[in-house]
C-alpha positions in Angstrom: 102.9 117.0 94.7 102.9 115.5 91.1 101.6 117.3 88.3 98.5 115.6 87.9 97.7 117.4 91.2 99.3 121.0 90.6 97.8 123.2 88.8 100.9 125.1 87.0 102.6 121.8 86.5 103.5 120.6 83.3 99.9 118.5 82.6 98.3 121.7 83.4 100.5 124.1 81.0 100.5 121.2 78.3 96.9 120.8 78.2 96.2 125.0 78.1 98.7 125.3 75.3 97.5 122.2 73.4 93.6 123.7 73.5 95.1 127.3 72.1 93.5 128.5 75.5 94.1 132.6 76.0 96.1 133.1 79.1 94.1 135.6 80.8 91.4 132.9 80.6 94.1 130.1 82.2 95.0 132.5 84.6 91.8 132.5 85.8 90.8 129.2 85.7 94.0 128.2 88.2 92.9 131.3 90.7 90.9 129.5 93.5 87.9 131.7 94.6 88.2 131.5 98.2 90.5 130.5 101.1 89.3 130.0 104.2 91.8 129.2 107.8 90.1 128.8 110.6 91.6 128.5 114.3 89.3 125.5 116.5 89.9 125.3 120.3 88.2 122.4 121.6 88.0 120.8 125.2 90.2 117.8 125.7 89.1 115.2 127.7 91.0 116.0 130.5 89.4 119.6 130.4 91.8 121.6 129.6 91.2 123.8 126.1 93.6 123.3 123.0 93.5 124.8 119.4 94.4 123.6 115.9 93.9 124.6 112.7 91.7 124.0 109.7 91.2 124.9 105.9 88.6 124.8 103.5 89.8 126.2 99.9 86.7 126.5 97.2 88.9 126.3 94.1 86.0 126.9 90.9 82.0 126.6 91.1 81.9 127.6 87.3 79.9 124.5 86.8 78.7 123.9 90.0 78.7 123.9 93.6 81.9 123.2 95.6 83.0 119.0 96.0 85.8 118.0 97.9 86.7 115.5 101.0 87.8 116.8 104.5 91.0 115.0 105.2 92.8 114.7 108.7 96.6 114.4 108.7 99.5 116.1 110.0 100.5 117.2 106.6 97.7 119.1 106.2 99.0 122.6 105.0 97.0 125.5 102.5 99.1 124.6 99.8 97.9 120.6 99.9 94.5 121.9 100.4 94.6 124.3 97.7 96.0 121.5 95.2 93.5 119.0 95.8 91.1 121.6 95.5 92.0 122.2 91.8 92.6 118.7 90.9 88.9 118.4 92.4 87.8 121.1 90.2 89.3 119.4 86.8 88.0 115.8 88.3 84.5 116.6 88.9 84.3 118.3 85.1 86.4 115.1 83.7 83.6 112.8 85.1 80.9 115.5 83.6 79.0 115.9 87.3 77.5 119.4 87.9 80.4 119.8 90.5 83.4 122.6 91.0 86.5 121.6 93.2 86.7 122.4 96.9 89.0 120.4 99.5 89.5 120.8 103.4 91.3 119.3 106.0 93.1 120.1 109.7 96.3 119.9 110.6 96.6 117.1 113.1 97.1 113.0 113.5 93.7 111.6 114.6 95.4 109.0 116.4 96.5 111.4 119.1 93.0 112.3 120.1 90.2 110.5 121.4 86.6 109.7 119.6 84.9 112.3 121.8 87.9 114.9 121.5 87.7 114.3 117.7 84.0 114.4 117.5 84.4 117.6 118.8 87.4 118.8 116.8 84.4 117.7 114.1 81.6 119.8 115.2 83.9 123.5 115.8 85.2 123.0 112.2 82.2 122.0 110.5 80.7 125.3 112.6 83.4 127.6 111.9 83.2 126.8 108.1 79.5 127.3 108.2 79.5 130.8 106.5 80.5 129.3 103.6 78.9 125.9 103.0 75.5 124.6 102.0 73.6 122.2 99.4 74.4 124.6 96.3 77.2 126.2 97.6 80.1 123.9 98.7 79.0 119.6 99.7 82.1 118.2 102.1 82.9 114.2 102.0 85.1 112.3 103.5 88.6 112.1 102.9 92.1 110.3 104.6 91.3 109.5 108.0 87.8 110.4 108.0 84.7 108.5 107.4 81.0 108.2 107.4 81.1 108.6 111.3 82.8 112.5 110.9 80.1 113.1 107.8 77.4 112.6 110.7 78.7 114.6 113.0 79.0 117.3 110.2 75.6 116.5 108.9 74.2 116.9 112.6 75.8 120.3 113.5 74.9 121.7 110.4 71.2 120.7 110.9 71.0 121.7 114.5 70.9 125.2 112.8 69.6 124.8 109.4 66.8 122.1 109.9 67.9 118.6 108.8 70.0 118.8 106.0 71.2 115.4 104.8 72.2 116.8 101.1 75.0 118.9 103.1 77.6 116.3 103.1 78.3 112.8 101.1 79.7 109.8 102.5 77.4 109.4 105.2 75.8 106.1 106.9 73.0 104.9 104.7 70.8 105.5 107.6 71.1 108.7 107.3 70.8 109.4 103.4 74.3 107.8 102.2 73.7 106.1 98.8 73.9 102.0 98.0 77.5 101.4 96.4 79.4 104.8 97.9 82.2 102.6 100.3 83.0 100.4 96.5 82.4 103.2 94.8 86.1 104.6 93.8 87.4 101.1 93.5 84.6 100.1 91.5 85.6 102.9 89.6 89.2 102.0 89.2 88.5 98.6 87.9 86.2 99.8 85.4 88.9 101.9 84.0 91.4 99.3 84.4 89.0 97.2 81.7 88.9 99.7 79.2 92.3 100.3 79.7 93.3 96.4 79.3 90.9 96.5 75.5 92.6 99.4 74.1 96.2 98.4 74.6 95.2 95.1 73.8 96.0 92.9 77.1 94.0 90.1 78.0 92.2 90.4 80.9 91.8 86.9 81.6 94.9 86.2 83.8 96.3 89.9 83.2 98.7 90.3 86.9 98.0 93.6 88.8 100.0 94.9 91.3 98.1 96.8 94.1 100.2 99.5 95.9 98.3 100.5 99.3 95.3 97.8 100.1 92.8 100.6 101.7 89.4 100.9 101.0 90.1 101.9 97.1 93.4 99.0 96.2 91.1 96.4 98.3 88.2 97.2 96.3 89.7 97.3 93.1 91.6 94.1 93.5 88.4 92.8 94.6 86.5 93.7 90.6 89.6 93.1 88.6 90.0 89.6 90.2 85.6 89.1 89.0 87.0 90.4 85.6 89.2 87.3 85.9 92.4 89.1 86.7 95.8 87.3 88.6 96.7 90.1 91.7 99.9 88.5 92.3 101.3 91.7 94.6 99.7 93.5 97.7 100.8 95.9 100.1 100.1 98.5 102.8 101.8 100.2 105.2 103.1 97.0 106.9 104.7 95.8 103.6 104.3 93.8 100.8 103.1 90.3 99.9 104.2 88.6 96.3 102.1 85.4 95.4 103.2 85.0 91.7 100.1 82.2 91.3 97.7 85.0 92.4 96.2 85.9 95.8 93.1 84.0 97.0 91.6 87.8 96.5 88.4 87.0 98.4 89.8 85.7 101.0 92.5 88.4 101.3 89.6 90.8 101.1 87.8 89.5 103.9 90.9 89.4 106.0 91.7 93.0 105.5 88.5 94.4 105.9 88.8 92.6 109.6 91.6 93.5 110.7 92.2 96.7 108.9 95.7 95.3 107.4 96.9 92.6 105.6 99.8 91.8 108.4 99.5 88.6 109.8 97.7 87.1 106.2 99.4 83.3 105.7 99.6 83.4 101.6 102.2 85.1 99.7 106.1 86.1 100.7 106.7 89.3 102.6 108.2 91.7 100.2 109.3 95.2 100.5 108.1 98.5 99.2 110.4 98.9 96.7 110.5 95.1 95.5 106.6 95.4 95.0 107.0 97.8 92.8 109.3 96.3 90.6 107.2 93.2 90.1 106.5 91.9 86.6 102.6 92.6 85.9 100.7 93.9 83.3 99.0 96.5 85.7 100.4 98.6 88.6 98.0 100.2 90.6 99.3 102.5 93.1 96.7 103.0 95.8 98.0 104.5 98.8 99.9 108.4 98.8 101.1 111.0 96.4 104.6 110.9 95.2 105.1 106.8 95.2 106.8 106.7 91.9 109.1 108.9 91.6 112.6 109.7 90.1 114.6 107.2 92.4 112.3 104.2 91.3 110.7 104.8 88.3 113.3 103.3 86.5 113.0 100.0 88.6 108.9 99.6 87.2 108.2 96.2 85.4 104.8 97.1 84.5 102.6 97.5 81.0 100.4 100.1 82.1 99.4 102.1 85.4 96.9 103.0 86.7 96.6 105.7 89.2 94.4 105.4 91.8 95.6 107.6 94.4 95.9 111.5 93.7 99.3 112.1 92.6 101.2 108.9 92.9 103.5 109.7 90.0 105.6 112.6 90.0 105.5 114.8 86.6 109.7 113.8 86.3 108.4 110.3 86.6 105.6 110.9 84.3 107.6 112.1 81.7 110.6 109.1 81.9 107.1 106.8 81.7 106.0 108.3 78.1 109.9 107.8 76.7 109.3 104.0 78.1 106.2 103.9 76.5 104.4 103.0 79.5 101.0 104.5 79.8 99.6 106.1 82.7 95.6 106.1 83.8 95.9 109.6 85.2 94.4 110.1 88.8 91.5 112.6 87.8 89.9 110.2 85.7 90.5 106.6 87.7 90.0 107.8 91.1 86.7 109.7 90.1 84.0 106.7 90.9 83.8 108.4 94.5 83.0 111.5 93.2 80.4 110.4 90.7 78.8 108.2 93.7 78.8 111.3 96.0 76.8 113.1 93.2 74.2 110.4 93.1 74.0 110.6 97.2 73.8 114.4 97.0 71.0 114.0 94.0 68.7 111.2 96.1 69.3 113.1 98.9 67.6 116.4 97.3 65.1 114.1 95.7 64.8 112.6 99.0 64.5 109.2 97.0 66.3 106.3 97.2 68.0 104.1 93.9 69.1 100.9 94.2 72.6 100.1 94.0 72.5 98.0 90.7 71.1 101.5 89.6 74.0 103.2 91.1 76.7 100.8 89.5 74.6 101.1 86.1 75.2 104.5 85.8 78.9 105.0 87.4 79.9 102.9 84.6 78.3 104.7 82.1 80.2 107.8 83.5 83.1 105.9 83.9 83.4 104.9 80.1 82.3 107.7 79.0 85.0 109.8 80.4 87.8 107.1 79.7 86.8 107.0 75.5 87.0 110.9 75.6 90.0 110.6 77.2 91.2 108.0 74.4 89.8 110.0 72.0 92.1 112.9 72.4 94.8 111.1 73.0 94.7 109.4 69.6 94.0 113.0 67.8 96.5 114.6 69.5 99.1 112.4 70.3 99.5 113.3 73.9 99.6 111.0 77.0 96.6 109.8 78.8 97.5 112.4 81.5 97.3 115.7 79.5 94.5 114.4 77.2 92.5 114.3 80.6 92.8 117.8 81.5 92.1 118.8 78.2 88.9 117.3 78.5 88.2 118.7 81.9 90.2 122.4 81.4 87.6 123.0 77.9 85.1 122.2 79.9 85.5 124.5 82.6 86.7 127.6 80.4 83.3 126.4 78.2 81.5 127.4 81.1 83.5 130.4 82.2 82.9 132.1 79.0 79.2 131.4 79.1 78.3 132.5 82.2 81.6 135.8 82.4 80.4 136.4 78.9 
């Protein structure tokens, strides 16, 4: 896990010594509140009963209730959980949303299990973590491999015994209280930040070439804004590979054929690249959108790129980070680009306690306006300080939080 993501990393210890913050009070602020395993047996379709195993780890509610995704992967462990938790925690106060960090997940590769079997995989967990959810205590969302399908499952349990609670989880259908502008959302988000990016350090967005690292729901969106903003996205990938069109991809087109077919293997433009050459494409922007980790030590110092922006959590390890700064290439930092999703969840969660509906030119009107906002008091300390984009962010987010904490511990 990078630094961005861990809390006793070197971001994390940077930004606490940089603030003068008392240790007792940083000690504190890294302690998660609660940790919660739970065991879920389930009946497979063939009837026989099977377990697995799920976590939900609520990391800080100093300024807020609980917000994290559920993901489900094999990876799953209580030390990812916990991590994303507390990168959740320092997101949601980054953004300035009424939000602490939570995260869950279980243990296990959705592909191996059928809809019905994971549906009710779905319903035990949600169940078993009851005890410790609801609309002002901890608000689930969707997460790697799950989706607005799971958040209606989850919705549904939970209101077979509270009354129907829509406010419970974000990310659901817009049928049943998801927000206009939630699926863009965290793209969106990332190509908003890519803009303010491209006016401070003084690159031309008009024909600026992005790279896009991971063409999911976040890289497809984004290249989807930055090519509006007028932007060349000369390089795609996903887990098939790469693609390299040096004139710039038909992005619409591209877009279209991904959202079909749920990969971009089989698309006629472009020359099949690897990984690794993909990332060492010329370009102005490199926007690694897929896992943690991607740049690291054995390829950072392949990286051909003016600026990156991180729009997956953790996608550049800390050793990476710091080779970046010597190279004087910037980094967007992960808790401030990825944090449109977020912000859009907190509009679903706030219509859905209104029980009112905005329109999603009202929703893109005032993600942006987060958006900026967080990125010029990002910039801000970053030019006062001197730091990197990275530790600048979780000053921003750390103050706020330990702002709180001594308001409310006294």
């Amino acid at each position: 896990m990078s630094s961005s993501s861990d809390p006793t990393g070197t971001a994390y210890k940077s930004a606490v010594e940089n603030l003068g913050l008392k240790s007792n009070i940083a000690k504190a602020l890294e302690m998660p509140d609660r940790e919660l395993k739970v065991e879920i047996p389930f009946r497979k379709d063939n009837g026989e009963i099977d377990s697995v195993v799920g976590f939900r780890v609520q990391h800080n509610n100093t300024r807020g209730p609980f917000k994290g995704g559920i993901r489900y992967h094999h990876h799953v462990d209580i030390e990812e959980v916990r991590s994303l938790a507390t990168l959740m925690t320092w997101k949601t106060a980054l953004i300035d949303i009424p939000y602490g960090g939570g995260k869950g997940g279980i243990g296990i590769n959705p592909g191996d299990y059928s809809k019905t079997e994971l549906e009710r995989i779905s319903r035990k967990f949600f169940r078993a973590i009851d005890p410790i959810i609801g609309v002002n205590i901890d608000i689930p969302a969707p997460d790697v491999n799950t989706n607005a399908q799971v958040m209606s499952w989850f919705m549904d349990e939970y209101s077979q015994t509270h009354g129907y609670t829509p406010g419970i989880v974000t990310g659901k259908p817009l049928e049943l209280g998801g927000s206009e502008g939630r699926e863009a959302a965290t793209g969106r988000g990332t190509a908003i930040i890519t803009r303010e990016a491209a006016e401070k350090w003084n690159i031309d967005l008009k024909g600026a070439k992005v790279v896009v690292q991971g063409f999911g729901n976040v890289g497809s969106y984004a290249a989807k804004f930055l090519h509006e903003y007028g932007c060349k996205i000369i390089g795609v990938s996903d887990i098939s590979g790469g693609l390299y069109e040096p004139g710039g991809f038909d992005v619409d087109e591209l877009f279209d054929y991904n959202y079909e077919h749920r990969t971009i293997d089989g698309y006629q433009q472009g020359k099949k690249i690897t990984n690794e050459e993909l990332l060492a494409l010329e370009c102005d922007f490199l926007i690694p959108a897929a896992l943690g980790s991607a740049i690291n030590e054995q390829n950072v110092d392949s990286l051909n790129c003016k600026i990156i922006i991180e729009a997956a959590n953790g996608p550049v390890t800390g050793e990476a980070a710091d080779k970046l700064w010597k190279k004087k290439i910037a980094i967007i930092p992960d808790i401030l680009t990825n944090a449109g999703g977020v912000t859009v969840s907190y509009f679903e969660w706030v219509q859905n306690l209104q029980q009112f509906k905005w329109p999603e030119s009202e929703i893109n009107e005032k993600l942006e306006q987060k958006m900026v906002n967080a990125f010029n008091e990002v910039y801000s300390i970053r030019e006062s300080k001197k730091v990197p984009m990275r530790i600048a962010s979780f000053m921003v987010a750390i103050d706020r939080v330990s702002t709180a904490y001594n308001l409310r511990e006294g």
